[in-house]
N, C-alpha and C positions, 0 to 999 in steps of 0.2 A: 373537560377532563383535567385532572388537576396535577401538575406536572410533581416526577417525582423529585425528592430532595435527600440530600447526603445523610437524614436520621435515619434510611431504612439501611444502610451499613453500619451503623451506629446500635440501632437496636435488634438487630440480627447476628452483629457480633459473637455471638457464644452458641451460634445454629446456622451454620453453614449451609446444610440445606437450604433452609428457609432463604439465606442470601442468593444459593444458585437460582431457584425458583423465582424469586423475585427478578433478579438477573433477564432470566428467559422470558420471562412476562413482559419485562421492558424491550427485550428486543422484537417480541412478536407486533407490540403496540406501535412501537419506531417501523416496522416494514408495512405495515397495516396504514400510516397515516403517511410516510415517504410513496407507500401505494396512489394511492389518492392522484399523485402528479405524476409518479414515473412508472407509465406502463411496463410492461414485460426487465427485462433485463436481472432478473432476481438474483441471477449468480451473482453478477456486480457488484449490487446492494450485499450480499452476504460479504462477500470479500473485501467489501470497504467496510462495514461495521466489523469484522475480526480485525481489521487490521488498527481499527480505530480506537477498541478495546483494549487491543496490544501495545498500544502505545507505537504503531508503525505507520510510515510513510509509503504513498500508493503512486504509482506512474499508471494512469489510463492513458492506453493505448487503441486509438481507432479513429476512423474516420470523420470529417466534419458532421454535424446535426444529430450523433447518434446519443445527444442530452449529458454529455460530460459535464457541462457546468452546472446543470439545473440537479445533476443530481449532489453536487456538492454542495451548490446551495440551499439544497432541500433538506441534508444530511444537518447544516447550521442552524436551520428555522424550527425543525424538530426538538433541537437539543441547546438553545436557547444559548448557541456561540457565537462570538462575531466573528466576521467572514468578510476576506478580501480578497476582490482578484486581482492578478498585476499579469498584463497583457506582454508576453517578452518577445522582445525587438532587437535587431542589431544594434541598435542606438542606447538598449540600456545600459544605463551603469551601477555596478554596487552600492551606491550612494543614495540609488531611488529604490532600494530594496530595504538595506537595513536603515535609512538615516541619515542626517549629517547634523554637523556643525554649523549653523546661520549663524550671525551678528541682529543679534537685538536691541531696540528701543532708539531711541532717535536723537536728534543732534542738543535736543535741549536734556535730555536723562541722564544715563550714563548707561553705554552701552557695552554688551557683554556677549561671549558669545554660548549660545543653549544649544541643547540637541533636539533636534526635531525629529520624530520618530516617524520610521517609513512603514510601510505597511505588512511589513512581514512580522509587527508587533498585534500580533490579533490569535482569535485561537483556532479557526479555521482559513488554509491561505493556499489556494489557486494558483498554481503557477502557469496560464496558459500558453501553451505551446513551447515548454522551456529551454528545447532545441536550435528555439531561433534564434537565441541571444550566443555571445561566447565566452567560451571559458572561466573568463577572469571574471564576467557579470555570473556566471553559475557557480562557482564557486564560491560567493555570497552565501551561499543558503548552505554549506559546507556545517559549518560551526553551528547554524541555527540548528540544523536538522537532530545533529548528534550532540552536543552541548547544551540545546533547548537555550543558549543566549548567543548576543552578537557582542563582537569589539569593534568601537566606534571610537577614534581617536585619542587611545589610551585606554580606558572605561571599558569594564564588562554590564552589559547591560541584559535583565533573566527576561526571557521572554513570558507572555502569559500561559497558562497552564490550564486544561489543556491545549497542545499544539499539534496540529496535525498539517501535514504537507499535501497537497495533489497535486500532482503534476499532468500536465495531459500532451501526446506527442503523437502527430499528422503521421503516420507510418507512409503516405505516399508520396508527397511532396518534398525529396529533400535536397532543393538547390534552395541556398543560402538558408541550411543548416550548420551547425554544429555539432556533432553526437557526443553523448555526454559522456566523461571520464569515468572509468570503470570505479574509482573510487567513491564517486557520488552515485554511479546506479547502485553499488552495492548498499548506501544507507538506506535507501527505497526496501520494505519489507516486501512488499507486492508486485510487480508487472502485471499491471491485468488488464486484457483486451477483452473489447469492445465489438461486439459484431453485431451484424444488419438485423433488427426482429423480426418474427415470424410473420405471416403475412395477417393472422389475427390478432398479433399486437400492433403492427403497424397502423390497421384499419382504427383500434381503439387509437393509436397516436392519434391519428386524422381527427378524428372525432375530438377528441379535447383541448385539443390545442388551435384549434380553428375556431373556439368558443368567444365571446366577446369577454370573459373571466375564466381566472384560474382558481383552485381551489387557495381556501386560506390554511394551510400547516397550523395545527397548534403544537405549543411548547410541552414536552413528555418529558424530560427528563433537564436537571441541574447541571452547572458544570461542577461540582464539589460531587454530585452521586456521581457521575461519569469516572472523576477521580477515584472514588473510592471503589467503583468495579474495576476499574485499571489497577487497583492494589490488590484486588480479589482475584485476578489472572493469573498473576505472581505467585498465589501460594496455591496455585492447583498443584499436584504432587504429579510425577514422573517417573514410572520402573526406570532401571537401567538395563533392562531390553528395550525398551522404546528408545530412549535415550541414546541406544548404541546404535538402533536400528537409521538413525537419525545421521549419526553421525559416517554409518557406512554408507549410506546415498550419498552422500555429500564428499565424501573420500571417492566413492565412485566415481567421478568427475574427472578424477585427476588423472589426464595423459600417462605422468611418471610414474603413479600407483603399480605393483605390479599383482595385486588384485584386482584392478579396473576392466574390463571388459573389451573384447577387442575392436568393438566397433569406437570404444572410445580415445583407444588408442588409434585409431584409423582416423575420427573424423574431429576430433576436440583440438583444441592448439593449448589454450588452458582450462582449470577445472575450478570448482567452488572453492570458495577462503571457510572458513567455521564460521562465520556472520551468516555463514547458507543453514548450518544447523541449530544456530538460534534463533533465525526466523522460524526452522520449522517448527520448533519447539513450540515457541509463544504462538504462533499462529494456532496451534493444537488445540492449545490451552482455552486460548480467544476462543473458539469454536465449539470446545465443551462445552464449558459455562453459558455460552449463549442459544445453547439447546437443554440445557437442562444440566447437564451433568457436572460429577466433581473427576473424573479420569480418563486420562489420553491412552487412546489404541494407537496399534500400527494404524488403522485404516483411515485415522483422524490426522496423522503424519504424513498419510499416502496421498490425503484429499489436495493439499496444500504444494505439492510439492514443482505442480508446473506454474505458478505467480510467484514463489518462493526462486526456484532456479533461474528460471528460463533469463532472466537477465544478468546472471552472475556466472557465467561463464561464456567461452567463444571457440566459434567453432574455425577450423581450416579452410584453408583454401580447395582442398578437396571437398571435402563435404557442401561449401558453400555452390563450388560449381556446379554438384549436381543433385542442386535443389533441396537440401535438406536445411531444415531451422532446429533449434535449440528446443521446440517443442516433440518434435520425432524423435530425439535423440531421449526425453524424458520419458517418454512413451516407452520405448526402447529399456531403459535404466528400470522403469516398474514392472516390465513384463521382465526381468532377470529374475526377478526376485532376490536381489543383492542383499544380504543381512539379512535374511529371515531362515532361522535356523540352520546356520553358518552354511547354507548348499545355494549354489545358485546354476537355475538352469541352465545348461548349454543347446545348441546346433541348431538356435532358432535362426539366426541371422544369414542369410544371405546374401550377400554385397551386391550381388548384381543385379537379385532382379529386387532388393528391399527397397520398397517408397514408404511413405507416408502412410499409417492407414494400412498398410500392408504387412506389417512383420509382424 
């Protein structure tokens, strides 16, 4: 199969169609040979290819063995990136992320000192478990994430292109964690969990991975065409009905609104910043394109909007006591119908007997 290269944005240029199509064909061939190794999980796989598209950063969220690494590094073999994991520990420091300063050459040369690049200089980068380290070591990845370069002892230094982040985070285990500052989840485009497969993908798990070999990945696509569908994201066009519709979820959110809803005012403590309606934007976008199309609906804004939120805002100390996450609450925010022809419905909500799944 012969991998594709940055001439089919080059000579498609002046037929946009033809780009989107080409587009869609690559991404069908990418879940088709990423198939090959990672049984079931397809939401996943979609929602790291739009966000990959989007030029966004992803937190997988879930339990040990349910293949977070494997699918990152399958995600890098497919599409011919280099790829690095860094295992994060209390003990790391900023320095084993982006780099340092050594002293080079020896007592007879003359010695100088260079920079030695850490491994967050790659263009797919794994941050495993990134909870367990603190603050001041996650904070590192601050600048790379939203800057795409690091400052290393004076010196801005561009990282490679493209860069993409995964972070992946134990949701059960959290003695000698740290949770990460609301300013670093918010550059993450995605939150996306991970849950247990069905029992006829788990039996296909068993079955492959219990093999004496794994399948060999071949390379489908350039990093120079990756780049240039990443430019093709960009100029998908937007109503400004979607665009508003986008930006009233996301206003929804907010406790102080006094359009916001009253369960939000009841159970939120804060709401989404605008970073929540240009994810959902770009994610839209991502998503068109990677099925075919050149235009964003409400319902391509609506698909998005629980890996979009769900990390970018916090809920109360009421809400938390009784049982409720940030996903019921999203749940809650679509069945209003907030922003869709300026009405939104009332006297669903029940406080007392609403759970999960129930309202």
């Amino acid at each position: 199969m012969v991998p594709i290269t940055s001439n089919i944005i080059e000579d498609v240029a002046d037929d946009i169609h033809e780009a989107v199509a080409s587009l869609a064909q690559t991404h069908r061939r990418l879940r088709e040979e990423i198939g090959r190794v990672i049984v079931g999980q397809d939401d996943v796989m979609d929602q790291v290819l739009t966000a990959f598209f989007a030029r966004g950063h992803c937190v997988l969220k879930g339990v040990p063995g349910l293949a977070k690494t494997l699918i990152v590094s399958s995600l890098a073999k497919t599409m011919s990136l280099a790829f690095k994991r860094i295992q994060f520990t209390p003990d790391l420091m900023p320095s084993d992320i982006t780099g340092a300063m050594i002293l080079s050459g020896n007592e007879q040369s003359h010695r100088e000192f260079v920079f030695r690049k850490g491994p967050i200089f790659t263009n797919i980068m794994l941050a495993d478990e990134i909870n367990r380290t603190p603050p001041k070591t996650q904070a590192a990845l601050l600048e790379a994430m939203e800057e795409l370069h690091v400052s290393v002892a004076g010196a801005t230094r561009p990282l490679p292109t493209p860069f993409l982040v995964l972070a992946t985070q134990n949701p059960i285990e959290q003695e000698g964690t740290y949770p990460l500052p609301m300013s670093q989840l918010d550059r993450f485009l995605f939150m996306i969990k991970i849950d247990y497969p069905s029992l006829g993908d788990e039996e296909k798990i068993l079955q492959v991975t219990t093999r004496d070999t794994m399948p060999e990945l071949e390379t489908l696509i350039t990093s120079k065409a990756i780049m240039g569908y990443q430019e093709l994201v960009r100029r998908v066009p937007v109503s400004s009905y979607v665009a508003k519709y986008a930006a009233s979820l996301a206003r929804a959110t907010r406790p102080d609104n006094p359009d916001a809803p009253a369960f939000i005012r009841k159970w939120v403590q804060w709401g989404c910043g605008p970073r929540a309606g240009q994810a959902l934007l770009l994610a839209a976008k991502s998503h068109v394109l990677l099925n075919g199309r050149f235009n964003v609906s409400i319902d391509d804004i609506r698909a998005f909007v629980h890996p979009v939120f769900r990390h970018r805002f916090g809920l109360n100390f009421t809400a938390v006591s009784e049982g409720y996450d940030t996903d019921a609450i999203i749940d809650w925010l679509l069945d209003a119908d907030i922003g869709l022809e300026g009405t939104r419905k009332t006297g669903r909500f029940n406080f007392k007997r609403a759970r999960y799944g129930q309202a």
